[in-house]
VOPAGU-2260 file (C-alpha; in pm, 1 decimal, decimal comma):
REM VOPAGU-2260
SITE   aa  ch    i         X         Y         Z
SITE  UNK   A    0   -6503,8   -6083,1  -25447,2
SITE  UNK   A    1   -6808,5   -5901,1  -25403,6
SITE  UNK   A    2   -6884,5   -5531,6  -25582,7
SITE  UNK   A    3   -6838,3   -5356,4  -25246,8
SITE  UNK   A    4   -6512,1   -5469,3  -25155,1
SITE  UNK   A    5   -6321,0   -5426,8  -25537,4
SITE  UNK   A    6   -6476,1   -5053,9  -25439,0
SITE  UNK   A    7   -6307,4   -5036,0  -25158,3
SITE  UNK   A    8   -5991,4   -5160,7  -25262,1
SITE  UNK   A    9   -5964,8   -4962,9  -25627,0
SITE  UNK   A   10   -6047,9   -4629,7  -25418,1
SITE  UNK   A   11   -5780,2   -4381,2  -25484,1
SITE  UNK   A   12   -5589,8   -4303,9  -25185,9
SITE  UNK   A   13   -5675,9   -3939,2  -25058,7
SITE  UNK   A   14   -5442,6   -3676,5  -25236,2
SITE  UNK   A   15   -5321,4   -3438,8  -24981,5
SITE  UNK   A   16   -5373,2   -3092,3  -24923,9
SITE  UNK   A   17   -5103,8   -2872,5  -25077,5
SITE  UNK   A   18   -4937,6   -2651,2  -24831,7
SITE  UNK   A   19   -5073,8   -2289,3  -24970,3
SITE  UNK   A   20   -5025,0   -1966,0  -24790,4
SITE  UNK   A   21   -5260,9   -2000,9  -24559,0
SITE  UNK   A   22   -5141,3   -2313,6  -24433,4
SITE  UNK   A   23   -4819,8   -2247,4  -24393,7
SITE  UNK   A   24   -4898,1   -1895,9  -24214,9
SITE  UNK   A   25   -5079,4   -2153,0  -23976,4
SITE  UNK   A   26   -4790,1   -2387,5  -23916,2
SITE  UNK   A   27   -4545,9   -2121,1  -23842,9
SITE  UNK   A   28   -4819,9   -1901,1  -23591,5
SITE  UNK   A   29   -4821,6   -2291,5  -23417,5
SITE  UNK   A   30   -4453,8   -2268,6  -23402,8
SITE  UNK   A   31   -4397,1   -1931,2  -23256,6
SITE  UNK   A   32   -4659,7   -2003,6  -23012,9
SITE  UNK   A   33   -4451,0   -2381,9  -22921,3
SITE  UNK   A   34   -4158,8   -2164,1  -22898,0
SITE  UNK   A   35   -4258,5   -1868,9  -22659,8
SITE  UNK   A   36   -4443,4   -2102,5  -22467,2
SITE  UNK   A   37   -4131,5   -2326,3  -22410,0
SITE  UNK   A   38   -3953,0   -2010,5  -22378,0
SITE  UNK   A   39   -4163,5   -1895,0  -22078,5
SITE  UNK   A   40   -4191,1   -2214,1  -21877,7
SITE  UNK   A   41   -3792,3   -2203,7  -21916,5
SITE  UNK   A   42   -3802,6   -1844,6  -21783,2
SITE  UNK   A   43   -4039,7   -1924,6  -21483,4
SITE  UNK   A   44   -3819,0   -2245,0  -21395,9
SITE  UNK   A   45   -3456,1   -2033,9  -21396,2
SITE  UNK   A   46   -3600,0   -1739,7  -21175,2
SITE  UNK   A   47   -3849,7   -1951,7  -20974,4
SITE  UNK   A   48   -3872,5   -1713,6  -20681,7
SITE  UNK   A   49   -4057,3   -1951,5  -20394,1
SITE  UNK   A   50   -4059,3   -1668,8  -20144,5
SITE  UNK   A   51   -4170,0   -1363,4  -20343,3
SITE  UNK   A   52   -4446,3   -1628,4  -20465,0
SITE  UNK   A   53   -4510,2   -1736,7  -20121,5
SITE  UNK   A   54   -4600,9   -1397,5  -19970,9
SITE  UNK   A   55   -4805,4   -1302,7  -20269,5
SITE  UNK   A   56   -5035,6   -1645,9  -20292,1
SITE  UNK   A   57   -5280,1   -1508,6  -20053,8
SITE  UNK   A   58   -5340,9   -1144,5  -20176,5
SITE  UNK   A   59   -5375,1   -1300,6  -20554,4
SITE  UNK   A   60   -5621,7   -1493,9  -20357,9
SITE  UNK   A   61   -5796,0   -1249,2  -20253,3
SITE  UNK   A   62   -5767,0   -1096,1  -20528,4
SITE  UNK   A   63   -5907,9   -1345,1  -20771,2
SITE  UNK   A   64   -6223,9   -1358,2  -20505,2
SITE  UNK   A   65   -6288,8    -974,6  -20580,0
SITE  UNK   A   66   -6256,9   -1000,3  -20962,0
SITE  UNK   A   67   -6482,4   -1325,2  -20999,4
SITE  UNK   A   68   -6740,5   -1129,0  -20759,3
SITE  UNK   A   69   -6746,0    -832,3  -20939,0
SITE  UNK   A   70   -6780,1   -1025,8  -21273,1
SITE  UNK   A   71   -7078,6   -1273,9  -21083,8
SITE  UNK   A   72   -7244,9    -971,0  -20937,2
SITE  UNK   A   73   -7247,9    -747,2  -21279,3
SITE  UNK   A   74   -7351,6   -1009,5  -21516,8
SITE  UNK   A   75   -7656,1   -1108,1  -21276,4
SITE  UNK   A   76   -7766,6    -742,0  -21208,0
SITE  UNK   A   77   -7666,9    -714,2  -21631,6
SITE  UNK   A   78   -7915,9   -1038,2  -21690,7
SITE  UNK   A   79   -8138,0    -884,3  -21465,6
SITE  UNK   A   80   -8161,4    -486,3  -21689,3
SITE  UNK   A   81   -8143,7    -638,4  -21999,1
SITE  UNK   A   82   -8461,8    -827,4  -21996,4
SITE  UNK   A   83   -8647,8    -454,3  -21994,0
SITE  UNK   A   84   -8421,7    -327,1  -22235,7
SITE  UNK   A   85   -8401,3    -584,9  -22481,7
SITE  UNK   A   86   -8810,5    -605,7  -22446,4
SITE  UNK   A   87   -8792,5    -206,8  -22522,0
SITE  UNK   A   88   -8562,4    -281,7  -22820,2
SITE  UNK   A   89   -8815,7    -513,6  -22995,9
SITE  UNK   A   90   -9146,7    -305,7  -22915,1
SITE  UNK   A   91   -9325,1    -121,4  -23160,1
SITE  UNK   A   92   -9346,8     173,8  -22930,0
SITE  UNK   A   93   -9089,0     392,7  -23083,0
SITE  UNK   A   94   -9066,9     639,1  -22761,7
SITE  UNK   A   95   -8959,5     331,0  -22564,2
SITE  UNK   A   96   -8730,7     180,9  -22875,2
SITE  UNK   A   97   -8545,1     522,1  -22907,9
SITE  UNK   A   98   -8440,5     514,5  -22523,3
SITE  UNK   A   99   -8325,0     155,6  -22519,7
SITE  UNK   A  100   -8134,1     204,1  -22882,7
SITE  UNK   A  101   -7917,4     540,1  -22700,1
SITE  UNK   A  102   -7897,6     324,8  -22433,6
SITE  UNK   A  103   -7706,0      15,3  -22583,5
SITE  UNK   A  104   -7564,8     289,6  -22862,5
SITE  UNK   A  105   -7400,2     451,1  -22542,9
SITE  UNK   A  106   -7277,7     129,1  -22353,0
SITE  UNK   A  107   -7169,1     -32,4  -22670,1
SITE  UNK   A  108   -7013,7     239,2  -22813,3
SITE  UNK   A  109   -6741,4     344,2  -22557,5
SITE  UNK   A  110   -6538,4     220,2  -22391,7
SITE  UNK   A  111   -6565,9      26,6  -22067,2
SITE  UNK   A  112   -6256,2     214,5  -21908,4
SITE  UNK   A  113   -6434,3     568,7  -21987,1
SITE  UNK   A  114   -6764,6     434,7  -21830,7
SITE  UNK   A  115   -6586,7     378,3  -21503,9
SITE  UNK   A  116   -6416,2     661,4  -21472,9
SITE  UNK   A  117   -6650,7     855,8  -21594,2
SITE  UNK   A  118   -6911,9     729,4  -21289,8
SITE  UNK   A  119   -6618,5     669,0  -21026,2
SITE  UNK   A  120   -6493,7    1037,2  -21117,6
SITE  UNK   A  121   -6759,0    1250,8  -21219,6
SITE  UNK   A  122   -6969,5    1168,3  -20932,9
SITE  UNK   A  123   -6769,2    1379,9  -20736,0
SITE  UNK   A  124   -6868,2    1657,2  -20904,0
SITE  UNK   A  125   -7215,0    1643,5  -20823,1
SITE  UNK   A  126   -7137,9    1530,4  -20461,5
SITE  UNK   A  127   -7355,2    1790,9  -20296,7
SITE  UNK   A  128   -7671,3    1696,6  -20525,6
SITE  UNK   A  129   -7599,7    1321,2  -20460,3
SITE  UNK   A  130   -7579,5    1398,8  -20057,0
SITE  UNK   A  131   -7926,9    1578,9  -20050,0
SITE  UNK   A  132   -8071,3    1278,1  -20204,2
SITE  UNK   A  133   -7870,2    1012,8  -19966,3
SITE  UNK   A  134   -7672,7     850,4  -20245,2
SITE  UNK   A  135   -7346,8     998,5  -20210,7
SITE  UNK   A  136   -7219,4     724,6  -19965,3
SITE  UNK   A  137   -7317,0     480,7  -20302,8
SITE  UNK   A  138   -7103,6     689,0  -20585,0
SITE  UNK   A  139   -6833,6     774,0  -20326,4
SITE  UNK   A  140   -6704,6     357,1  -20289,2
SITE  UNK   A  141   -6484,6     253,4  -20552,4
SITE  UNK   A  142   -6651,0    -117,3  -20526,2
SITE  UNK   A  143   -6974,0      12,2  -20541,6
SITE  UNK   A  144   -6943,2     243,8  -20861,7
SITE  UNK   A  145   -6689,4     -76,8  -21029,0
SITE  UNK   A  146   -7046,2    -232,5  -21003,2
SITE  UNK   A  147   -7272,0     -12,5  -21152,1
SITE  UNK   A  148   -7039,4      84,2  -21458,7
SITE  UNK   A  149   -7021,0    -288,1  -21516,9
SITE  UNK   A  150   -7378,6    -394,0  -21444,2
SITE  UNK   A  151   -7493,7     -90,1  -21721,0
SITE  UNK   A  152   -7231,8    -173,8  -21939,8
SITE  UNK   A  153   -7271,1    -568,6  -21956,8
SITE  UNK   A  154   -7681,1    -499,3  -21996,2
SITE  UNK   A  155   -7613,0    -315,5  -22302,6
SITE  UNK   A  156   -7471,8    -644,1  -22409,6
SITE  UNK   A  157   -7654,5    -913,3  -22309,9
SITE  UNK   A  158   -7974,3    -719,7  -22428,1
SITE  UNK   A  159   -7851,8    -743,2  -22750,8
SITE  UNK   A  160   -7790,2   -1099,8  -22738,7
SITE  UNK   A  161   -8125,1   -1162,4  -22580,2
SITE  UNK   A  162   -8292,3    -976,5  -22856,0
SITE  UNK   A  163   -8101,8   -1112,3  -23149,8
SITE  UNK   A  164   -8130,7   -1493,3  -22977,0
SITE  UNK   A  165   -8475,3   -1436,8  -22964,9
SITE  UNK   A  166   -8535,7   -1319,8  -23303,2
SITE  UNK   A  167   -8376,5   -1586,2  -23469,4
SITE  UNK   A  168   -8661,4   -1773,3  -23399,1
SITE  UNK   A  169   -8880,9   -1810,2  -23683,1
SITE  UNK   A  170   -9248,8   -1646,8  -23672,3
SITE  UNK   A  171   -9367,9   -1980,9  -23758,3
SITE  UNK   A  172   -9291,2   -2083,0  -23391,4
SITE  UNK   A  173   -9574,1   -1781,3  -23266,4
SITE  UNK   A  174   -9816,0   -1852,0  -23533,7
SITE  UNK   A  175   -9810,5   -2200,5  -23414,5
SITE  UNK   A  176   -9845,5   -2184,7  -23063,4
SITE  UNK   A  177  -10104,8   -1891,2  -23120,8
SITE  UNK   A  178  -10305,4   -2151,7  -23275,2
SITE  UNK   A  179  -10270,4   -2365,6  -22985,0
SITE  UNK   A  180  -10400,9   -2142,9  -22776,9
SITE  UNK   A  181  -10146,2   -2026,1  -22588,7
SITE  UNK   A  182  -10106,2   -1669,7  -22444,5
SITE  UNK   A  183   -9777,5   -1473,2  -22557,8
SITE  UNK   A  184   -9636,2   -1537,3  -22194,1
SITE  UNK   A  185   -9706,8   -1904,6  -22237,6
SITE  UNK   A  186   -9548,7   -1921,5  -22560,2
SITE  UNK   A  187   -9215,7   -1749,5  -22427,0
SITE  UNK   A  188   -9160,8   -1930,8  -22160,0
SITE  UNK   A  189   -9223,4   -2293,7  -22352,7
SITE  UNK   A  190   -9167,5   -2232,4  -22701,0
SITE  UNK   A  191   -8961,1   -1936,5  -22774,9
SITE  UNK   A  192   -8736,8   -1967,2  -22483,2
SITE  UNK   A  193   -8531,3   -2271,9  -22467,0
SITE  UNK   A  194   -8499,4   -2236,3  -22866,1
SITE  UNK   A  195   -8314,0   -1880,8  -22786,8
SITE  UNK   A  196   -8094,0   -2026,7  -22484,1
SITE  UNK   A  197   -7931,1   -2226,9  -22733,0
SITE  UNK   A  198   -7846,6   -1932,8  -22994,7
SITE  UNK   A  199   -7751,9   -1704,5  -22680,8
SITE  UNK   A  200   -7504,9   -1979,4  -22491,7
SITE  UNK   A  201   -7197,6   -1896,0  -22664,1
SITE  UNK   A  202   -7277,7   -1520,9  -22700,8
SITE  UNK   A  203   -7364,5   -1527,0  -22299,9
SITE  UNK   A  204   -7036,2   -1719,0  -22242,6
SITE  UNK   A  205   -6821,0   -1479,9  -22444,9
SITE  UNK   A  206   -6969,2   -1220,4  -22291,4
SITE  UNK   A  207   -6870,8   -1340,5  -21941,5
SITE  UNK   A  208   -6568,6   -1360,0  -22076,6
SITE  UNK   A  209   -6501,8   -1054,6  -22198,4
SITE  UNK   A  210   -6657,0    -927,3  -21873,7
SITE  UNK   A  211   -6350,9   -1098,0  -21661,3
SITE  UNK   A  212   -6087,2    -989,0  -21833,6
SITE  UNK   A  213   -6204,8    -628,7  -21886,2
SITE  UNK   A  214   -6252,8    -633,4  -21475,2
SITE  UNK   A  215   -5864,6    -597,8  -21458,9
SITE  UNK   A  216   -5949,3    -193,6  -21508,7
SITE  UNK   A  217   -6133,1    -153,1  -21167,0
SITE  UNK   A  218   -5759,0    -164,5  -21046,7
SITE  UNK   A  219   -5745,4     209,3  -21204,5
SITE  UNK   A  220   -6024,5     331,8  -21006,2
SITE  UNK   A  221   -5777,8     143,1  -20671,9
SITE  UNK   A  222   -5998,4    -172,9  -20637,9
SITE  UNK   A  223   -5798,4    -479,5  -20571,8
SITE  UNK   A  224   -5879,6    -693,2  -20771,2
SITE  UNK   A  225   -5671,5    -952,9  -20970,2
SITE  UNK   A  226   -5487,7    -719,9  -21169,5
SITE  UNK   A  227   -5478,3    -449,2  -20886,2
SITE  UNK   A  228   -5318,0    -696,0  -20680,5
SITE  UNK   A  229   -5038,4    -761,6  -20920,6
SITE  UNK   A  230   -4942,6    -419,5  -20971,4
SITE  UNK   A  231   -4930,6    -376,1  -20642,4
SITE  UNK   A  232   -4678,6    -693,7  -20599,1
SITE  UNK   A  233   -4488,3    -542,2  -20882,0
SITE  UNK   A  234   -4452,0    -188,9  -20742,7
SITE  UNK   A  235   -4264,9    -397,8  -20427,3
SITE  UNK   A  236   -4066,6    -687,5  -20544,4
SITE  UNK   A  237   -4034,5    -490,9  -20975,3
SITE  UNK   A  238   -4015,4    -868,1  -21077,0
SITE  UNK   A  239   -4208,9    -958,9  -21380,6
SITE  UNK   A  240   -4316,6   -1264,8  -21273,6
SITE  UNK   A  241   -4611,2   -1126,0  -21113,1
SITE  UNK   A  242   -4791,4   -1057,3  -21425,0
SITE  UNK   A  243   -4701,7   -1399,9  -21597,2
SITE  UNK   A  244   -4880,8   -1539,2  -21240,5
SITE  UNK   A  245   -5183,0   -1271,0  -21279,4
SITE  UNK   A  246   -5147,8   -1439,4  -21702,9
SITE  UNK   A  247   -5182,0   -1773,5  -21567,7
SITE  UNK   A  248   -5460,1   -1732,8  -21324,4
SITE  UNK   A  249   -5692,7   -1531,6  -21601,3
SITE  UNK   A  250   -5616,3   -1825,9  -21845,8
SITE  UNK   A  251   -5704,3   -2130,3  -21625,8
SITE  UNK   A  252   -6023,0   -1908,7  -21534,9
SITE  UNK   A  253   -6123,2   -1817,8  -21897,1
SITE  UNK   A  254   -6024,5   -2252,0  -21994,0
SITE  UNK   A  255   -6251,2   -2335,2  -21706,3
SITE  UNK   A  256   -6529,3   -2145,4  -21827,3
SITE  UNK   A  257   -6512,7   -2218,0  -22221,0
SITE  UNK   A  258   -6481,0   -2567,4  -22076,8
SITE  UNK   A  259   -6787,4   -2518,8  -21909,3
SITE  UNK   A  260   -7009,0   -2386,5  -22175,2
SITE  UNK   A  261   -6889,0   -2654,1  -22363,4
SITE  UNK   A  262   -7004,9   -2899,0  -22146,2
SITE  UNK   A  263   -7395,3   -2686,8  -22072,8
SITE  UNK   A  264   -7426,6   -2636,9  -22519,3
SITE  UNK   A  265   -7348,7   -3036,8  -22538,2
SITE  UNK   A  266   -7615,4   -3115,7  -22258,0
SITE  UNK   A  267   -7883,2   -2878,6  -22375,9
SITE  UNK   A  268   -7850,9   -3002,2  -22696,8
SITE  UNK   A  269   -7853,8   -3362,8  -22690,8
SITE  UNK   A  270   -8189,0   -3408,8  -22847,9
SITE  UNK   A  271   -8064,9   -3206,1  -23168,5
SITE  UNK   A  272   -7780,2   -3497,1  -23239,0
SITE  UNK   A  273   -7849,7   -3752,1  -23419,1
């Protein structure tokens, strides 16, 4: 019998782990989440109601198509700002770096809810300033100022991922393609760049995210959107099923787009596997 195999078969079998705290605190956080989720697939099975569901499927619907284009619209306008803002952030130009850090200070700072309301509501009081200028028919729409809040808010964010994604890349990366020759535009766009999509992909994706599920607030400022949408069906038919359906939906989104990422970080990164 050769070397390799007696090492093989006088290898200790593995000892296993012990079950510390930690473990254990895991095992039972599985359990309770077994349990309530057998608990509510029980609950939506004994007070299936077919014809409440029925006459709501369509406004959810509709509903869902107003949350994923406010999130869609947002984010791109947000992509769109926080180029500027995240170049402002990283200049040496302190008057410029002072504006973009109160900007993202401000956005980042409070809360999303405040920002709305605070744009949806306080416009009003400068209605007769926003009417000489023409932009009162703008700030008066619900949709319109849902938009804005979220496009400012969401730049404030993804201009911090932009600038921390793109100075994770070394210095050695500039140096060398400054000794290639190549302008600083150059180098951005074929060196610096595609190393920085793949530290920003999973902050991007969280922050989409993050960006659907805080869209369920617009329904304050009376868009209908997902969440607006179920509190109207709740006001009518006061069963709870409506927000276990409104649950549902945001969970199969959010799966579908962690699914997603998944699937872009494994593509975009095939040459780094081994």
């Amino acid at each position: 019998m050769s070397a390799a195999n007696t090492a093989t078969i006088d290898r200790p079998p593995p000892i296993p782990k012990p079950w510390d705290a930690p473990r254990i605190a895991g095992a039972v956080a599985i359990g309770v989440w077994i349990i309530a989720g057998i608990g509510l697939v029980a609950y939506l099975i004994g007070d299936w109601n077919p014809d409440l569901f029925y006459r709501w499927a369509p406004q959810y619907m509709r509903g869902l198509g107003v949350t994923l284009s406010l999130t869609i619209i947002s984010v791109s306008i947000g992509a769109l700002l926080s180029v500027p803002v995240a170049y402002a952030r990283m200049t040496s130009n302190r008057f410029l770096s002072a504006i973009a850090y109160g900007y993202v200070y401000f956005f980042r700072g409070t809360p999303l809810i405040a920002q709305a309301f605070l744009i949806y509501y306080g416009a009003g009081s400068f209605r007769l300033q926003l009417d000489s200028v023409g932009l009162w028919w703008f700030f008066r729409d619900e949709w319109y100022c849902a938009i804005f809040a979220f496009s400012l808010n969401t730049a404030a964010y993804q201009a911090e991922i932009l600038r921390g994604a793109i100075e994770s890349v070394g210095k050695g990366q500039w140096e060398g393609a400054a000794a290639l020759g190549l302008s600083k535009l150059r180098t951005m766009q074929k060196v610096i760049a595609p190393q920085a999509l793949i530290v920003a992909l999973r902050p991007y994706g969280n922050e989409i995210i993050l960006m659907i599920k805080g869209s369920a607030i617009v329904a304050l400022i009376t868009v209908l959107d997902l969440m607006g949408v179920t509190r109207l069906a709740f006001s009518r038919s006061f069963d709870f099923q409506t927000y276990i359906w409104a649950g549902i939906i945001y969970l199969t989104i959010v799966e579908i787009l962690r699914r997603t990422i998944d699937w872009i970080e494994t593509r975009i990164t095939r040459h780094l596997i081994r």
